[in-house]
N, C-alpha and C positions, 0 to 999 in steps of 0.2 A: 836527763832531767829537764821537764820543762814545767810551766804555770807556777813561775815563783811568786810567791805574796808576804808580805810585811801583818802578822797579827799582832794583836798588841789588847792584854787584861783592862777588867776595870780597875779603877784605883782601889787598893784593898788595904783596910787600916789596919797600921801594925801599932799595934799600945805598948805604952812602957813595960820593961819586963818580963815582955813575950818569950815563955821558952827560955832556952840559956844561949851563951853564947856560940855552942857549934850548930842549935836545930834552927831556933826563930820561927819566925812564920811562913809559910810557904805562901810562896806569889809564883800561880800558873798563866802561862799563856798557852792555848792548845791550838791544835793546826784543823782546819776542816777536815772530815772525812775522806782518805784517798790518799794523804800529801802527809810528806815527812819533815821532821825539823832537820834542817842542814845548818842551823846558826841559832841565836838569842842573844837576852843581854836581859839586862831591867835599871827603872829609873827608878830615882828616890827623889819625892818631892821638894829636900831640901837637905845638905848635907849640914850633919851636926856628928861632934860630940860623942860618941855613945852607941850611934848607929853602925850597924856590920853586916856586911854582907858575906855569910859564911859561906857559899856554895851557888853558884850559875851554872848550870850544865842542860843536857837534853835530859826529857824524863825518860823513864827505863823503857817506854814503848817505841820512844823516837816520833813520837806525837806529838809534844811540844815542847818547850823549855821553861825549866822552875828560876826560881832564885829563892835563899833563904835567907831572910830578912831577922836580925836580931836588933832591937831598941832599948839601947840601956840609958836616953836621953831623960830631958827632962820633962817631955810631952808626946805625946801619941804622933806618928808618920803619917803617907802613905807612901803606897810603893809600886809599881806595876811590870810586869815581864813584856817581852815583846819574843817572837819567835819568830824567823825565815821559815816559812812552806818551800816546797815542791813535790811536782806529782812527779811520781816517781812508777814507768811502764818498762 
């Protein structure tokens, strides 16, 4: 494995209510063409209350890595994914 890289989503707004408590809103981060996710994670602009993150994992291509954001707060988020690349020969 080599050409590791750090990608990282735009900030994507999760509103009150999103969904229930196991789906939420999906925040991708994807990998460029070529390169596989080896890692991930995701941020949330501000911890509260109500907010849950049900699920971080790679997506089922191995492309990049989701997180599922559920907001049961009392105002709209955001949230964003981040993924580790590498090309993989």
């Amino acid at each position: 494995m080599s050409g590791h890289e750090m990608i990282t989503s735009a900030d994507v707004n999760v509103p009150v209510g999103n969904g229930d408590y196991f789906t939420g809103r999906p925040v991708t981060a994807q990998c460029p063409g070529g390169k596989l996710a080896v890692g991930g994670g995701y941020y949330l602009n501000t911890i509260s209350d109500g907010v849950v993150v049900s699920h971080s994992r790679p997506t089922a291509a191995k492309t990049g890595w989701e997180a599922y954001v559920y907001n049961g707060s009392a105002s709209a988020k955001t949230a964003r994914a981040y993924v580790i690349c590498v090309s993989v020969s």
